[in-house]
N, C-alpha and C positions, 0 to 999 in steps of 0.2 A: 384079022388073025390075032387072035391073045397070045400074049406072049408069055412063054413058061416064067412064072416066077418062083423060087426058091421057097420053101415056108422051110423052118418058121424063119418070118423075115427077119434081115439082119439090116445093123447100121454101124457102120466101120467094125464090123465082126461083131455087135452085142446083140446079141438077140431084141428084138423088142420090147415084149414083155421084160426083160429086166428095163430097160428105160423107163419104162413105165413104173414100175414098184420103186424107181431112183426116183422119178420126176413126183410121185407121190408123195414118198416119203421126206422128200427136200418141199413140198408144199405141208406137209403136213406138219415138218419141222417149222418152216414160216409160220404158219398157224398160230401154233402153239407159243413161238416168239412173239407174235404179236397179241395173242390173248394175256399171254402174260405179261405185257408192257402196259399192256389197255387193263391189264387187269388192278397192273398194281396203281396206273395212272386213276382208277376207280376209286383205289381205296385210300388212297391221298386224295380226292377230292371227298370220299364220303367222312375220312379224318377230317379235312376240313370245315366240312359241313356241320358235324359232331362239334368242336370244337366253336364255332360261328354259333349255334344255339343253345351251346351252352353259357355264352357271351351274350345272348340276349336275353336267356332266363336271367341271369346273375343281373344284368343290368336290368331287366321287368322288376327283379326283385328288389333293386335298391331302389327305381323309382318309385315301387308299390310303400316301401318301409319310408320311402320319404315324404311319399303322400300323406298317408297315415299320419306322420310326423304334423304335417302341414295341415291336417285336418284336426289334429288333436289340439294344435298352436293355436288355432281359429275358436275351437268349441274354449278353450281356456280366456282366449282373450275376449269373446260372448259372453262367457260365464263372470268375467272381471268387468264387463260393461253392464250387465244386467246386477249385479251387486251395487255398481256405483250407482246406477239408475234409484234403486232400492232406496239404498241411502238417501240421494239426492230428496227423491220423494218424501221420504220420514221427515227429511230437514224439512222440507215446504211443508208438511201439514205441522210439526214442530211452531213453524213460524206462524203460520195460522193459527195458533191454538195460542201464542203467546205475543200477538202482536202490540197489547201495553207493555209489554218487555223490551221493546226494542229501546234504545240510551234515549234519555231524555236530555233534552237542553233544557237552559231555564224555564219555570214558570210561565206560560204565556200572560201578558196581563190581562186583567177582568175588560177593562178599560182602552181605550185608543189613549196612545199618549198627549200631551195639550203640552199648553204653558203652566205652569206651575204660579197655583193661587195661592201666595201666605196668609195663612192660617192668624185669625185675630186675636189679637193680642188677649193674654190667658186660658185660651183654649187648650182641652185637654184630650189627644189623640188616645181611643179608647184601645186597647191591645187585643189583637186576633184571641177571643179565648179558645180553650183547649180543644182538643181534635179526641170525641170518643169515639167508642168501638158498637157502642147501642147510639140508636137514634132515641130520642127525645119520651118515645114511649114506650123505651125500655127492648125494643128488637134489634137482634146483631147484626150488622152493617156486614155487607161481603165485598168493599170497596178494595181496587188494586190499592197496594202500599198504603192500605188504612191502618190506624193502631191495630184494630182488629184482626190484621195477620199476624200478630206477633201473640196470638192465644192458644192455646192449646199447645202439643206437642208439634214440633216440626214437619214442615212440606215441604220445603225448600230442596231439592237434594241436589243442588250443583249450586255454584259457584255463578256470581251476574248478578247482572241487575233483576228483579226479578218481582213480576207482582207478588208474588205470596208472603212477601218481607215489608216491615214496616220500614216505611222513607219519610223522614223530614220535608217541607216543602221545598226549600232551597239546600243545598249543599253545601252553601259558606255563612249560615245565618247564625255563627257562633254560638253559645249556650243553647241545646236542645236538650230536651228530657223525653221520657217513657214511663207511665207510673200504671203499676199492674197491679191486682187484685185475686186474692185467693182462697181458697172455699175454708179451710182452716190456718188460723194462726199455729206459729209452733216458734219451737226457740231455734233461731236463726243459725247452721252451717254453715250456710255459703247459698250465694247465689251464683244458678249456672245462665251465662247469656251465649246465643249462637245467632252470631254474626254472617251472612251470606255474602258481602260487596263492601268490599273495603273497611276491613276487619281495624278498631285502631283509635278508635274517635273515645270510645267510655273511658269517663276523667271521675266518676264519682256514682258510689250505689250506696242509698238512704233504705232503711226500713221505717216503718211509724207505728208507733205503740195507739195503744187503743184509744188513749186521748187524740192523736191526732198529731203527737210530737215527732217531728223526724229527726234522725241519728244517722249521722254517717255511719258505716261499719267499714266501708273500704274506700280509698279516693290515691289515686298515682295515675301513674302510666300502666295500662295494661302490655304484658308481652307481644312481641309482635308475633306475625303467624301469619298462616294463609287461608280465606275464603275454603268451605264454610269450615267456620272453625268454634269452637265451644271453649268458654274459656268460663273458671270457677273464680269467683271473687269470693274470700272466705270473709265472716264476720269478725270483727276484731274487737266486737264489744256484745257482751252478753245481749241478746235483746230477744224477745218474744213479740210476732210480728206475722201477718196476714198480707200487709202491704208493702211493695219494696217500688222503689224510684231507680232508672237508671239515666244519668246525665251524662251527656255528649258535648266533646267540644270538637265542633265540626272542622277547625281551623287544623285539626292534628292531621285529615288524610285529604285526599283529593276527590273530587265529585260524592256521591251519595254514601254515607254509611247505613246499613240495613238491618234491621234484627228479624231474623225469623221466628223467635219462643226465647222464654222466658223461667229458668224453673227455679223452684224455690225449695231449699232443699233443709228439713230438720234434724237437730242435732239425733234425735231417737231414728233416722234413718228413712226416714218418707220424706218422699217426694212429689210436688204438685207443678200444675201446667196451670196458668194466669188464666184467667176466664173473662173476665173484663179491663179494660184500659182505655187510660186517657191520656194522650201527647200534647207537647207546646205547639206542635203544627205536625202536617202529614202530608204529602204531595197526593194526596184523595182530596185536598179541597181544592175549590173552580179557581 
């Protein structure tokens, strides 16, 4: 048997349908409480997130600006070892190009040393003669440190030892000379000498008149100075003259003094470069 039931149904006197639109709307209030706690928990982690990426762009971008840095540090210090390479290189073919440059010690002797045989009583020891700049049948020698570097105008352009300069045989063989030769006589200004190595030694400079007479025109101490240096020794006595002597006393400077050219300069204002010469010795010979 059914039993009569009342519609519309009640629960402690509320109709149902109102329960319902309560129990709704109190779910639909939770809802909406909880979308908006989830929602705003969303946007504090997407704050987050925002914030986290832009902390790693910032940070990409100071490692990218540092790399960069470190790459440029690299091609700079490539670019400073390939320069030195450079250099390095120039020097070795330098050195190759000028390997009778390199410092000479004494003379080597011709001779193995012995005992030493005294010389017979009156015997007369004949003296090394002069060191020219032509051989014998009048052709110009291209010997390192021959007289025959010290002709024409200068090649020398630094400071050394240097084959293109004329060098004495020994360094401490006291009284040395230089005597040059020039295309015209003229009346004597001055004689200009350029010194490369060890600037310091010229004690005296002779011209010679047409007979063959020589005349000091300057003799002292020269100024000091430094390699390569041009120093003018003026005439101090009228003279007319083609030929000029320059003498050295080797005892003034320490190892080689060098002359590179020679010029010879007239009073009307011309100037000439030596073309032939003859020295007391030259470290061109064996």
């Amino acid at each position: 048997m059914l039993l009569a039931v009342p519609w519309p149904y009640e629960l402690n006197n509320v109709p149902i349908m109102k329960w319902i639109v309560i129990v709704s709307a109190v779910v639909v209030a939770a809802a909406a409480l909880w979308l908006g706690i989830h929602q705003a928990g969303l946007e504090a982690r997407v704050a987050s997130l925002l914030a986290q990426n832009q902390q790693l762009a910032h940070d990409l971008t100071n490692r990218l600006s540092a790399n960069l840095d470190s790459m440029q540090e690299v091609q700079r210090r490539l670019d400073q070892t390939q320069s030195a390479l450079a250099a390095t290189e120039q020097r070795l073919s330098n050195l190759a190009a000028q390997k009778p440059s390199i410092p000479r010690t004494q003379p080597i002797p011709r001779y193995f040393p012995g005992p030493l045989t005294p010389l017979p009583s009156g015997a007369v020891v004949e003296p090394r003669p002069p060191a020219s700049s032509h051989s014998p049948t009048g052709e110009l020698l291209t010997r390192s440190w021959g007289p025959e570097q010290a002709l024409g105008p200068p090649d020398t352009t630094d400071a050394g030892d240097r084959p293109t300069a004329w060098a004495t045989r020994s360094p401490t063989g006291g009284e040395e000379w230089l005597k040059l030769e020039f295309q015209r006589a003229v009346d004597v200004a001055e004689v200009r000498v350029r010194e490369t190595y060890n600037p310091g030694a010229i004690s005296k400079v002779t011209a010679f008149l047409a007979n063959g007479q020589e005349v000091t025109i300057w003799e002292g101490e020269e100024p000091p100075g430094q390699a390569p240096l041009d120093t003018a020794f003026p005439a101090s006595v009228p003279i007319r003259s083609s030929s000029v002597k320059v003498y050295l006393d080797t005892r003034r400077v320490p190892s080689w003094n060098e002359i590179d050219a020679v010029e010879l300069v007239g009073r009307d204002g011309t100037r000439q470069w030596a073309f032939s010469a003859t020295a007391s010795s030259t470290y061109a010979e064996p």
